[in-house]
mmCIF file of the C-alpha atoms, coordinates in Angstrom:
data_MODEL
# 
_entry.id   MODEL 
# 
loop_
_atom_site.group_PDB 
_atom_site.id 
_atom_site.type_symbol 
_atom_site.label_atom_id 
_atom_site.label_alt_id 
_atom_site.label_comp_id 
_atom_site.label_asym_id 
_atom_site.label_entity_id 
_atom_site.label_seq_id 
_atom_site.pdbx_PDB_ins_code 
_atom_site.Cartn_x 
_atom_site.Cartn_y 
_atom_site.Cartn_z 
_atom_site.occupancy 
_atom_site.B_iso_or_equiv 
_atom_site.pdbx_formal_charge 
_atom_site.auth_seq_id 
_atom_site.auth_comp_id 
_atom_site.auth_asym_id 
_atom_site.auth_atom_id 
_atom_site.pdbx_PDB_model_num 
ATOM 1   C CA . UNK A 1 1   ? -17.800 6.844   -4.827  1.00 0.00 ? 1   UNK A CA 1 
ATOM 2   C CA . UNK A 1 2   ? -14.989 4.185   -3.012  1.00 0.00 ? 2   UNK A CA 1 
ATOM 3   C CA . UNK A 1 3   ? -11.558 3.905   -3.040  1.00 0.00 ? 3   UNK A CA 1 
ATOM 4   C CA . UNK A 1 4   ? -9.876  0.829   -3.122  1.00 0.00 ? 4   UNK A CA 1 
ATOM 5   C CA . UNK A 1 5   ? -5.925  1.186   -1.769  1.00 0.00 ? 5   UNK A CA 1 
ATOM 6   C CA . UNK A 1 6   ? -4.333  -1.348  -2.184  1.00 0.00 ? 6   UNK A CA 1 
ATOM 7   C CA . UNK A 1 7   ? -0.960  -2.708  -0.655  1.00 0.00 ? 7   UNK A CA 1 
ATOM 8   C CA . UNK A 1 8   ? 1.771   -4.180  -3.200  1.00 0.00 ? 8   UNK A CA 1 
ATOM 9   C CA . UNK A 1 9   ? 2.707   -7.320  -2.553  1.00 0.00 ? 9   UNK A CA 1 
ATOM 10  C CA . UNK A 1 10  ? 6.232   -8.579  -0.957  1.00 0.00 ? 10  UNK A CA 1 
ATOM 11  C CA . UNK A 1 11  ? 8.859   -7.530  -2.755  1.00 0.00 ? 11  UNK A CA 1 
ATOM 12  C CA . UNK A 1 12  ? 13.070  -8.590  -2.335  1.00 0.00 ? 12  UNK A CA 1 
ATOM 13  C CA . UNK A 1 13  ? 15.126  -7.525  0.237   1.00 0.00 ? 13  UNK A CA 1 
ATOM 14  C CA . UNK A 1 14  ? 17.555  -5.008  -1.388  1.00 0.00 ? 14  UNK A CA 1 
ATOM 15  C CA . UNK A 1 15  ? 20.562  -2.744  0.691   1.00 0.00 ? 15  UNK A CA 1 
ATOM 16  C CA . UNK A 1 16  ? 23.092  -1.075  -1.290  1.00 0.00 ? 16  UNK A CA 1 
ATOM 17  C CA . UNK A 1 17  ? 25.914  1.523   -0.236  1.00 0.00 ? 17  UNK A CA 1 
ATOM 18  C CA . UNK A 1 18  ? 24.393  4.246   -2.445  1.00 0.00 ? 18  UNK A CA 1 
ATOM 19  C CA . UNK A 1 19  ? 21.617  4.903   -4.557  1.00 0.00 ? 19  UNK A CA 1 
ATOM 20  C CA . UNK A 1 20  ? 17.981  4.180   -4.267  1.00 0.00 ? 20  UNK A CA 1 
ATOM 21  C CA . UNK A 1 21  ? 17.399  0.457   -3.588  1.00 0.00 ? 21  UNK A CA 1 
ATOM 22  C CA . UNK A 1 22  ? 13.446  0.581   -5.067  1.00 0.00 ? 22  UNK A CA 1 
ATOM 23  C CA . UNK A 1 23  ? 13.361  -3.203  -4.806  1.00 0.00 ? 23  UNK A CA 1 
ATOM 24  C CA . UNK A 1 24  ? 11.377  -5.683  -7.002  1.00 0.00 ? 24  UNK A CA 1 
ATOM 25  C CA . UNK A 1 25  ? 8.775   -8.129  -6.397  1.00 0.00 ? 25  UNK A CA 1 
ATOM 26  C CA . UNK A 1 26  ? 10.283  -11.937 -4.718  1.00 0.00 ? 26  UNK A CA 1 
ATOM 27  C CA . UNK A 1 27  ? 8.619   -15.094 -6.102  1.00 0.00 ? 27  UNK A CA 1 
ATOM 28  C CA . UNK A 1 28  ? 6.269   -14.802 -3.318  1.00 0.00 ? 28  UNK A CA 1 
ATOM 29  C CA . UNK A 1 29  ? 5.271   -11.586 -3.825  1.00 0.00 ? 29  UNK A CA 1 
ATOM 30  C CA . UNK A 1 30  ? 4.382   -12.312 -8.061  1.00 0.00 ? 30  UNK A CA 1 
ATOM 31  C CA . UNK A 1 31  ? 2.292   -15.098 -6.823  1.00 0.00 ? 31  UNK A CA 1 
ATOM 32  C CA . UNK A 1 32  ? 0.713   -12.663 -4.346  1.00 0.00 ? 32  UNK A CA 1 
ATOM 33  C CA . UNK A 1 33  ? -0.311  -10.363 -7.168  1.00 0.00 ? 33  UNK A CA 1 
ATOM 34  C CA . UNK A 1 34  ? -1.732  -13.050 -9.374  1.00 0.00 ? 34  UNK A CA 1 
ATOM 35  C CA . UNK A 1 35  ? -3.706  -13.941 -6.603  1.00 0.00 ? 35  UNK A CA 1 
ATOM 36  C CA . UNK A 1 36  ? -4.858  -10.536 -5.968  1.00 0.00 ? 36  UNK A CA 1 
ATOM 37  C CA . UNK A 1 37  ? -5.738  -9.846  -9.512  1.00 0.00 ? 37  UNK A CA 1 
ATOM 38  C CA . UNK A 1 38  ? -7.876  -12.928 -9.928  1.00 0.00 ? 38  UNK A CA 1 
ATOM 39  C CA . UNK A 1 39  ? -9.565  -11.990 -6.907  1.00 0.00 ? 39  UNK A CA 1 
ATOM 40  C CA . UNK A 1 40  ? -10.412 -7.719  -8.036  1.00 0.00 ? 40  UNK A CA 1 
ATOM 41  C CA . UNK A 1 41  ? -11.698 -9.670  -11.538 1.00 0.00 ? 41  UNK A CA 1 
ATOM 42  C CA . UNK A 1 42  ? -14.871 -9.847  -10.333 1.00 0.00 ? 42  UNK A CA 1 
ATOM 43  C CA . UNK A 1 43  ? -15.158 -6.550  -9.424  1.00 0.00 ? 43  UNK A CA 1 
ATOM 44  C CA . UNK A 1 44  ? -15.854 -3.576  -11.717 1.00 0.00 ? 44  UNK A CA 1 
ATOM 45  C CA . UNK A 1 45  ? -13.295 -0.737  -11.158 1.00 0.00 ? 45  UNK A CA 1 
ATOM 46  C CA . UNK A 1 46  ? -13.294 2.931   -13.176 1.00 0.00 ? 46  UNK A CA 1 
ATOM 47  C CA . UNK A 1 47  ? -9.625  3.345   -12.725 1.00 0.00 ? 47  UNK A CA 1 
ATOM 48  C CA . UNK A 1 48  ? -6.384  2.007   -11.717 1.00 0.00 ? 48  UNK A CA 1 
ATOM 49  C CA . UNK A 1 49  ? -3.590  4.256   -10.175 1.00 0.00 ? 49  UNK A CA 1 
ATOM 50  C CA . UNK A 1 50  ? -0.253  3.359   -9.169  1.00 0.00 ? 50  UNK A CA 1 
ATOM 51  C CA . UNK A 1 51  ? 3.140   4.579   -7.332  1.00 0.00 ? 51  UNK A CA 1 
ATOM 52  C CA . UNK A 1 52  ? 5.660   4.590   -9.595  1.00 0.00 ? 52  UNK A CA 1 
ATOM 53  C CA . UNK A 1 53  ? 7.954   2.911   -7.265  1.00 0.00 ? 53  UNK A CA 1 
ATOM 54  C CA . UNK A 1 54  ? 8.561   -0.950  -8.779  1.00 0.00 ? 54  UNK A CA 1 
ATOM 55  C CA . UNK A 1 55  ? 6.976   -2.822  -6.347  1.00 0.00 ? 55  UNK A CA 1 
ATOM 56  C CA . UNK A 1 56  ? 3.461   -1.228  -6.438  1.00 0.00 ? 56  UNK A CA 1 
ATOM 57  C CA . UNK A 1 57  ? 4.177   -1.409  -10.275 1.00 0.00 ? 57  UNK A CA 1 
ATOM 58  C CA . UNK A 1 58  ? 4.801   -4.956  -10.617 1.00 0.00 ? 58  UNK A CA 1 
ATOM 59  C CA . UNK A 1 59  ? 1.860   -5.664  -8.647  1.00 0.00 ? 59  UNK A CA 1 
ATOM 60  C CA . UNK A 1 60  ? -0.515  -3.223  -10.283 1.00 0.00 ? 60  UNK A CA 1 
ATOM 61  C CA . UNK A 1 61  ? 0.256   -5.362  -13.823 1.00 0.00 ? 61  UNK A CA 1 
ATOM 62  C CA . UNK A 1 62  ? -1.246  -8.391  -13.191 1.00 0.00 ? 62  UNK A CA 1 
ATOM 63  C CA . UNK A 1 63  ? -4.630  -6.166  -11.560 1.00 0.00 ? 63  UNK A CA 1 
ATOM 64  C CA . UNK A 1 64  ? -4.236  -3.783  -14.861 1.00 0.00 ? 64  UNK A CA 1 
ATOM 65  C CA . UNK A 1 65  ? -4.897  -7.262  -16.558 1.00 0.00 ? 65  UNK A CA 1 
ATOM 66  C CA . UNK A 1 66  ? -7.571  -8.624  -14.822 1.00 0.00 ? 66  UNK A CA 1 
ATOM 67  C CA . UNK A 1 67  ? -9.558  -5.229  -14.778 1.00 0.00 ? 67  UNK A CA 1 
ATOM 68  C CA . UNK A 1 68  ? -8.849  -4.592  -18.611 1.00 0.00 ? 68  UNK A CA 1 
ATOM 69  C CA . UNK A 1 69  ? -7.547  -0.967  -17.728 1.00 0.00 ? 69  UNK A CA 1 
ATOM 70  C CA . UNK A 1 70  ? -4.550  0.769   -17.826 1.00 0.00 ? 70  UNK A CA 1 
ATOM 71  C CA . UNK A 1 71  ? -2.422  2.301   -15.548 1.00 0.00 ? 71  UNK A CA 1 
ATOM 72  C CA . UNK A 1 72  ? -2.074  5.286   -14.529 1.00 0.00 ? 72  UNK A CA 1 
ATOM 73  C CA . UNK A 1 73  ? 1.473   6.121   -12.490 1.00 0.00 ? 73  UNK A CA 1 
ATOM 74  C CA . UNK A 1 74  ? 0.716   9.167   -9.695  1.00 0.00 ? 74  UNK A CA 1 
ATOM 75  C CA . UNK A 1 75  ? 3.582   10.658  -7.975  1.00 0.00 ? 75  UNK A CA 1 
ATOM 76  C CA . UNK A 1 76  ? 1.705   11.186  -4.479  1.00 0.00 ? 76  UNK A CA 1 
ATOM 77  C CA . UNK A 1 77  ? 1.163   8.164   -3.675  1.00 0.00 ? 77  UNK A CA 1 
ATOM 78  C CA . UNK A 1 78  ? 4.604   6.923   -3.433  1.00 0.00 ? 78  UNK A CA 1 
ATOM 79  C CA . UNK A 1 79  ? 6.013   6.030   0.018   1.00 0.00 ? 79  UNK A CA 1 
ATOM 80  C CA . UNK A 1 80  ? 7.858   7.887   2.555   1.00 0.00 ? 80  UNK A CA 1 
ATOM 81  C CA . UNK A 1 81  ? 11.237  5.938   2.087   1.00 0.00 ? 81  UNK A CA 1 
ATOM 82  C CA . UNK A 1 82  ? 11.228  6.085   -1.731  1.00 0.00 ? 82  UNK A CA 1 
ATOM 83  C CA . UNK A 1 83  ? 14.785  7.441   -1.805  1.00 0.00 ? 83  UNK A CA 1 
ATOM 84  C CA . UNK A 1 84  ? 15.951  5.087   0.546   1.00 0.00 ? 84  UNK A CA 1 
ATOM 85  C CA . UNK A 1 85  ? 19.284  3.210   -0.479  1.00 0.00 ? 85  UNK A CA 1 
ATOM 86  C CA . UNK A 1 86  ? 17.734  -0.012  1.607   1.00 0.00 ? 86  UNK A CA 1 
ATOM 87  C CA . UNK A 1 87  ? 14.430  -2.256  1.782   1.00 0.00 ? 87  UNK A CA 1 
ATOM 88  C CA . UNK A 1 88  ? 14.080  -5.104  4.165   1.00 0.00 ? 88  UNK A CA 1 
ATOM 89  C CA . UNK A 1 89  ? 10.693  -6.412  4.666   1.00 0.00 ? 89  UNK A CA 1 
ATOM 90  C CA . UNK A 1 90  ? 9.274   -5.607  8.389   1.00 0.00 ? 90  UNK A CA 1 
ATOM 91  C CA . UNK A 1 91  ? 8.815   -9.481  9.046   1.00 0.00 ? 91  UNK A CA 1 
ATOM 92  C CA . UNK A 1 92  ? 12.654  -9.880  8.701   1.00 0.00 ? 92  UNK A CA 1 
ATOM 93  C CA . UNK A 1 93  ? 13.457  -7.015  10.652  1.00 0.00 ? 93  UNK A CA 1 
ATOM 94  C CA . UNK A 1 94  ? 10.813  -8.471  13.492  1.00 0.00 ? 94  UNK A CA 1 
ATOM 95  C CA . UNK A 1 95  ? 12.370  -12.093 13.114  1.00 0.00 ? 95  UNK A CA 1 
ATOM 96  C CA . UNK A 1 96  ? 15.697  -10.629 13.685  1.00 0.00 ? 96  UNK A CA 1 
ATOM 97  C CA . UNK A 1 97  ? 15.137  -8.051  16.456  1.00 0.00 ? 97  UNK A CA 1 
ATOM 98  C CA . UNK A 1 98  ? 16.993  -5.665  14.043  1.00 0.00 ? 98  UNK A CA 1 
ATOM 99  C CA . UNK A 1 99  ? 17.584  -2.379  15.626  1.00 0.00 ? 99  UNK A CA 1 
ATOM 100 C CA . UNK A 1 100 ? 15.465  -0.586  13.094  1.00 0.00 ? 100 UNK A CA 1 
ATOM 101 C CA . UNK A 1 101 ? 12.599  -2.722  14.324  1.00 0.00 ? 101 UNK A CA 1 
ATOM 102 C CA . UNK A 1 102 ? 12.773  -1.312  17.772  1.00 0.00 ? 102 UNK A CA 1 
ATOM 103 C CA . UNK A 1 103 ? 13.253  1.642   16.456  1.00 0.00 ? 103 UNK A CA 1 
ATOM 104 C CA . UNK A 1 104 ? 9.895   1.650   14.386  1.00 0.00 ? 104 UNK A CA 1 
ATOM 105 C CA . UNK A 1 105 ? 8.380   0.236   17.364  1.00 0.00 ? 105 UNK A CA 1 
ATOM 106 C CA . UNK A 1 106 ? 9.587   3.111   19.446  1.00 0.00 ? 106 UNK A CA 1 
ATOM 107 C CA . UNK A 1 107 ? 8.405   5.597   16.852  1.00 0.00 ? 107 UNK A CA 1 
ATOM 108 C CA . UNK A 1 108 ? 12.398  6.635   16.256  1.00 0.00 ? 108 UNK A CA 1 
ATOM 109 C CA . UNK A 1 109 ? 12.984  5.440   12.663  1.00 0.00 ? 109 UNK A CA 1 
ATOM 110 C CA . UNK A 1 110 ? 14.123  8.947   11.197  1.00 0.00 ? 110 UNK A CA 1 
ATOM 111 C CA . UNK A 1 111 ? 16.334  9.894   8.080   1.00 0.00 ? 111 UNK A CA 1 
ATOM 112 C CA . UNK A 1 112 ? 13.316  10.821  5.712   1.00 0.00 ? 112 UNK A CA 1 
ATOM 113 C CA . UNK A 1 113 ? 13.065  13.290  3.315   1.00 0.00 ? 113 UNK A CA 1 
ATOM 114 C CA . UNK A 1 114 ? 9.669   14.528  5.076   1.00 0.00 ? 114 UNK A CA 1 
ATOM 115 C CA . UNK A 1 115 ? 7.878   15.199  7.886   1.00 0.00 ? 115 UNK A CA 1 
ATOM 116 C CA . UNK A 1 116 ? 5.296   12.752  8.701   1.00 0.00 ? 116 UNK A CA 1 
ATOM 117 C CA . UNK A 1 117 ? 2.592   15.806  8.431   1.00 0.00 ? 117 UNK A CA 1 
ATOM 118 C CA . UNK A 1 118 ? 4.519   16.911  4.913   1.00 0.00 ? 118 UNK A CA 1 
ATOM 119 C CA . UNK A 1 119 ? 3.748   13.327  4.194   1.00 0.00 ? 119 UNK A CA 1 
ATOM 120 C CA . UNK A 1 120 ? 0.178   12.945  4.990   1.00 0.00 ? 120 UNK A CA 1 
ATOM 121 C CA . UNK A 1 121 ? -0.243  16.148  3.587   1.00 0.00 ? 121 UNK A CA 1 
ATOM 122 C CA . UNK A 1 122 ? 0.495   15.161  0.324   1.00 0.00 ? 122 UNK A CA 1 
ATOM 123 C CA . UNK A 1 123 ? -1.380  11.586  0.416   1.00 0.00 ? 123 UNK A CA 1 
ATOM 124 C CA . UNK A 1 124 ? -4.389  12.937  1.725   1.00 0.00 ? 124 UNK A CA 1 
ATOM 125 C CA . UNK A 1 125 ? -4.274  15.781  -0.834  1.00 0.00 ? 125 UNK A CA 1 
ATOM 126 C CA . UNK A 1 126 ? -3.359  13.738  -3.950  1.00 0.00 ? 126 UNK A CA 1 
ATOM 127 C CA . UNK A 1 127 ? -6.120  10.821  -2.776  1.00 0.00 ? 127 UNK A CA 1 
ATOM 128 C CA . UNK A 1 128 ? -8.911  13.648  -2.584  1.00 0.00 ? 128 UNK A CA 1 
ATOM 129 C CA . UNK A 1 129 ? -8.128  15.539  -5.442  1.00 0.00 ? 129 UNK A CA 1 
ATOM 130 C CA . UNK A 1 130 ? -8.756  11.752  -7.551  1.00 0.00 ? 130 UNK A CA 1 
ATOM 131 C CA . UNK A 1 131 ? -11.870 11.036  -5.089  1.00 0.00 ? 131 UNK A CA 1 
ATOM 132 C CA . UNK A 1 132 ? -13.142 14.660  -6.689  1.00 0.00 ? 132 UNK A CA 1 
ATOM 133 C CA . UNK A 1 133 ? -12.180 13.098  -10.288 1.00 0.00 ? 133 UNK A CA 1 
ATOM 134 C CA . UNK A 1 134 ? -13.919 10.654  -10.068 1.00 0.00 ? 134 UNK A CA 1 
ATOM 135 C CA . UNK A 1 135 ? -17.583 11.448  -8.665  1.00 0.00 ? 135 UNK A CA 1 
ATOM 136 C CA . UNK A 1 136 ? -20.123 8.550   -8.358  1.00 0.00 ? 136 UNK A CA 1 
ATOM 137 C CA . UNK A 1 137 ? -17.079 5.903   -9.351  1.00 0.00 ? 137 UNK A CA 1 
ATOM 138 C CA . UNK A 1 138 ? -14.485 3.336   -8.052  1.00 0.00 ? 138 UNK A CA 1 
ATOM 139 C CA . UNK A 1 139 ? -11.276 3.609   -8.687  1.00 0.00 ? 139 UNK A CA 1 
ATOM 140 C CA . UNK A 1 140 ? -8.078  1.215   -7.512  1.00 0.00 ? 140 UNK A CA 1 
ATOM 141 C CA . UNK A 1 141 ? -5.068  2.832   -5.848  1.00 0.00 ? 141 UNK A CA 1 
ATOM 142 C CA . UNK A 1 142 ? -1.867  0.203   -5.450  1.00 0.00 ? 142 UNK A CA 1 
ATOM 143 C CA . UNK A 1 143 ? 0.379   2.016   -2.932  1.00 0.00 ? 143 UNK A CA 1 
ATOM 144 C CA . UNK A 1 144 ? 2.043   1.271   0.261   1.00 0.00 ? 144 UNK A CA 1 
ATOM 145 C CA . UNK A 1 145 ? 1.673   0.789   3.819   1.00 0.00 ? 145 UNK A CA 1 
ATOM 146 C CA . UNK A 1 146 ? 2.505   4.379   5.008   1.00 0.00 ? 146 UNK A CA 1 
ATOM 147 C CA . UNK A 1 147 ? 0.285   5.629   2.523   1.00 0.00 ? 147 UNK A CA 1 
ATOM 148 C CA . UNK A 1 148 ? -2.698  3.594   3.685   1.00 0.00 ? 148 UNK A CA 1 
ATOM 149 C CA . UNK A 1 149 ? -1.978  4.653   7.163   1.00 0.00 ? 149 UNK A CA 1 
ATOM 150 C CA . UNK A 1 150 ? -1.440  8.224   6.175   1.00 0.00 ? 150 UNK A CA 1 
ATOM 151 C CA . UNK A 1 151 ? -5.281  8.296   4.295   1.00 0.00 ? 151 UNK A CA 1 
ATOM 152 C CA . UNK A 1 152 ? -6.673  6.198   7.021   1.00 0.00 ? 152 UNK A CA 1 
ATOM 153 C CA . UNK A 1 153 ? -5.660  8.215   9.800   1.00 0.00 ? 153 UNK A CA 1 
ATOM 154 C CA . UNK A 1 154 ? -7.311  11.157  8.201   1.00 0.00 ? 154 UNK A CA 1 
ATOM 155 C CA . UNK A 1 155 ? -10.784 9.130   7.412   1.00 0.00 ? 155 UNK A CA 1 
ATOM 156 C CA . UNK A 1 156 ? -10.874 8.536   11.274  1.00 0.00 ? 156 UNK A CA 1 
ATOM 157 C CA . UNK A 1 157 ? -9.937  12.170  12.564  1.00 0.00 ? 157 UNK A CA 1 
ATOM 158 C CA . UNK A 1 158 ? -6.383  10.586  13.923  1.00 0.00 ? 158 UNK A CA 1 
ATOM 159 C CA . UNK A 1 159 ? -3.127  12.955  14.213  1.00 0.00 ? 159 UNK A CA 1 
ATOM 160 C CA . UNK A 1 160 ? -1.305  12.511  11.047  1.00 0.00 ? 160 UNK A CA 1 
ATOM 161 C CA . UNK A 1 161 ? 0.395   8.656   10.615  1.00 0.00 ? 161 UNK A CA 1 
ATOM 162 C CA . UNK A 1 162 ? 1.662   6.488   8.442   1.00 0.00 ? 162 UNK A CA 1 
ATOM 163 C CA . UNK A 1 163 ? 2.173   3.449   10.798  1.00 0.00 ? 163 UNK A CA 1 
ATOM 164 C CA . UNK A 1 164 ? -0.539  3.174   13.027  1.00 0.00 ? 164 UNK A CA 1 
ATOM 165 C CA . UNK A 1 165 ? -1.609  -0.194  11.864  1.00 0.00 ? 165 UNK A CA 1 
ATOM 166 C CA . UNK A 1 166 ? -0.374  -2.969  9.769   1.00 0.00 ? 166 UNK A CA 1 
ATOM 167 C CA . UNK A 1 167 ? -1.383  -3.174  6.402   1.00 0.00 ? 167 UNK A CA 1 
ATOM 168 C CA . UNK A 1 168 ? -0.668  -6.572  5.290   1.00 0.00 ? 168 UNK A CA 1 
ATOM 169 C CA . UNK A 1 169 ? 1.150   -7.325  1.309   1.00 0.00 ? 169 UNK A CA 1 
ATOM 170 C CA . UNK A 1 170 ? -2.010  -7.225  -1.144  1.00 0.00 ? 170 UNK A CA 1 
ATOM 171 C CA . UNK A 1 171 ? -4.661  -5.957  1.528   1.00 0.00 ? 171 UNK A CA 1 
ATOM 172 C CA . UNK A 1 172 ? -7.384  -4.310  0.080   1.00 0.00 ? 172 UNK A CA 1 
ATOM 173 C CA . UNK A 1 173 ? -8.821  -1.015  2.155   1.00 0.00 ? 173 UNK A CA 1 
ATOM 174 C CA . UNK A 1 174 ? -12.008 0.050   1.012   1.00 0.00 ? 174 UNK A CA 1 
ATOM 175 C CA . UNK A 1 175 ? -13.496 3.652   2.008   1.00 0.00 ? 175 UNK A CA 1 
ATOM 176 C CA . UNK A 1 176 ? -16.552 5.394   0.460   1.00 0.00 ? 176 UNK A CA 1 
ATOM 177 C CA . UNK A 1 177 ? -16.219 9.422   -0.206  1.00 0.00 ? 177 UNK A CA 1 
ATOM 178 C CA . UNK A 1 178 ? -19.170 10.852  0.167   1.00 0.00 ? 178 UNK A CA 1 
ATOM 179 C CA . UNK A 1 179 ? -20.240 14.518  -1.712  1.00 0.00 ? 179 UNK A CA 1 
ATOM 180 C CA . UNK A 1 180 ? -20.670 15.829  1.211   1.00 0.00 ? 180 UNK A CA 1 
ATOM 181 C CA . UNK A 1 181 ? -17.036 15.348  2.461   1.00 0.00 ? 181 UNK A CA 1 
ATOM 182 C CA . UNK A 1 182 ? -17.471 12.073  4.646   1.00 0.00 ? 182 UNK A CA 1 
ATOM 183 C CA . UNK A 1 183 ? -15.249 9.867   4.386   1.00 0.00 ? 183 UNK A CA 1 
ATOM 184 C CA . UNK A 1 184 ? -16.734 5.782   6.165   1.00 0.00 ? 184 UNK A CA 1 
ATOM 185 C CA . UNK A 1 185 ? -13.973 3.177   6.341   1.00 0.00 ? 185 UNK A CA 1 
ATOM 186 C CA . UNK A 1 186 ? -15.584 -0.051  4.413   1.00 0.00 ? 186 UNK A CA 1 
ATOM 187 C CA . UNK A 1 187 ? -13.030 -2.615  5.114   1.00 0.00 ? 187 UNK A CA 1 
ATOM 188 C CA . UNK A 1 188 ? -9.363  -2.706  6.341   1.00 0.00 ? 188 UNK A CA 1 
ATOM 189 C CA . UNK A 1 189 ? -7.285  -5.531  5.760   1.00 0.00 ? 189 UNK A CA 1 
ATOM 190 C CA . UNK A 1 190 ? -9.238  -7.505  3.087   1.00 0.00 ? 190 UNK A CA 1 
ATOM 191 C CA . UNK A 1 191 ? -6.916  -10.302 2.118   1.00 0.00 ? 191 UNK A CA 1 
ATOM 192 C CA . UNK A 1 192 ? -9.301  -13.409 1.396   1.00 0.00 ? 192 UNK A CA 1 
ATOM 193 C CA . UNK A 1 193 ? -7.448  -14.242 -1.860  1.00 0.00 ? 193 UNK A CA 1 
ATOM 194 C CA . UNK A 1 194 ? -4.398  -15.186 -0.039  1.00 0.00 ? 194 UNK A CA 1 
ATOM 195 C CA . UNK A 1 195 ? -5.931  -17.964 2.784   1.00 0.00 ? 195 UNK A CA 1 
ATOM 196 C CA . UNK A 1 196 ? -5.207  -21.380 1.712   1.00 0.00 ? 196 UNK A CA 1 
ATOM 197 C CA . UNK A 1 197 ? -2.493  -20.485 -0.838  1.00 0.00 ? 197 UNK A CA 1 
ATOM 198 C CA . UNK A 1 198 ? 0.395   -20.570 1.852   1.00 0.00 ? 198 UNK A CA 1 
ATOM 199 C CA . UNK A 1 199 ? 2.122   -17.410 1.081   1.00 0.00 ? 199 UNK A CA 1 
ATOM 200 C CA . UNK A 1 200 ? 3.080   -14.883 3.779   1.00 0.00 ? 200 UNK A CA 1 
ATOM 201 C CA . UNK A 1 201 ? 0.388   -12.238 4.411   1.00 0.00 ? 201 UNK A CA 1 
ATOM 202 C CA . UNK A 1 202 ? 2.310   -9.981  6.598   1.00 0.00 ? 202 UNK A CA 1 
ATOM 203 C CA . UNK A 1 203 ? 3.324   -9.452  9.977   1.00 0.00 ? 203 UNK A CA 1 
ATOM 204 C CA . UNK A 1 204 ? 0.690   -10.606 11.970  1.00 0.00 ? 204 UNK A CA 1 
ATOM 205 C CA . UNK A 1 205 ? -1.200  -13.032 10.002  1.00 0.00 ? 205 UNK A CA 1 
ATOM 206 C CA . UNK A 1 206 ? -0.031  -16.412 8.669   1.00 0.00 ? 206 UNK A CA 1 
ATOM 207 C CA . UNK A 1 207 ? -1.747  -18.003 5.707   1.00 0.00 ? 207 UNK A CA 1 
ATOM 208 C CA . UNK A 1 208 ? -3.618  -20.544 6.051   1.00 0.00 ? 208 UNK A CA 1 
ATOM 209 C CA . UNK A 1 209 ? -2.272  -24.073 4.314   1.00 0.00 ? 209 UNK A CA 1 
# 
């Protein structure tokens, strides 16, 4: 079978004093999804799963669409700061030299509600228990960064991490789960629906105009 995850596209930047900050999708980031969705249309998918968090949401409804299936909200694939009273996208923080980028860099950025192994454990559990739902299928998973780098690391035999690379906003990661337990990385990074639209694609990559 193969899994499709699935990054959400950019969403607002969003910092309160208390409460959880969960931010929506910016203009950018709608037009991202649209894109995205017109580009999985001519695929053929068995299911769509989603983090119920609002950006991975908003994305997944344009996708739910353009597949003609519904979706299905799964608690394990949320991300690691999903209680977090703040969101600023990583390419602001970068741009800025904030201090939380350095401290990301530096592997430093604490305050979370798990460890990174409680993390991974829970991603790579909740992603295998679907894989074993859905034998001899493909199914869609719209999540987040930390969760692609959670899953990823553990495809590759890497020590638990959910920020080893840099999943750009809509990137498609494709990995085929074998009966026997093997797990083959297919792509990483797939974002040809956003070259030549001139929206951001992430951190390291600039669209092309």
């Amino acid at each position: 079978m193969e899994v499709a995850l699935i990054r959400h596209a950019i969403p607002i930047r969003k910092e309160l004093v208390s409460g959880v900050a969960d931010p929506e999708l910016s203009v950018d980031g709608r037009a991202q999804a649209q894109l995205l969705a017109d580009y999985l249309s001519k695929e053929s998918f068995d299911a769509l799963y989603v983090s119920p968090m609002t950006r991975a949401q908003q994305t997944a409804e344009a996708v739910s669409i353009a597949l003609s299936l519904s979706m299905i909200t799964i608690d394990g694939v949320a991300e690691y700061d999903r209680n977090s009273n703040e969101y600023v996208p990583v390419e602001e923080l970068k741009a800025t030299n904030d201090p939380r980028w350095q401290q990301m860099v530096n592997g430093e950025w604490t305050g979370f509600e798990e460890t990174e192994e409680e993390f991974s454990r829970g991603v790579v559990g909740t992603i295998e228990s679907l894989i074993e739902r859905h034998e001899s299928q493909r199914i869609a998973i719209v999540c987040h960064g930390g969760v692609i780098n959670a899953y990823v690391s553990h495809c590759l035999g890497l020590p638990n991490n959910r920020g080893f690379f840099y999943p750009n906003y809509t990137s498609i990661h494709r990995i085929a789960a074998a009966r026997s337990g093997e797990r083959s990385i297919v792509t990483l990074n797939e974002t040809s629906h956003l070259r030549l639209s001139g929206l951001p694609m992430g951190l390291f990559q600039k669209s092309i105009n």
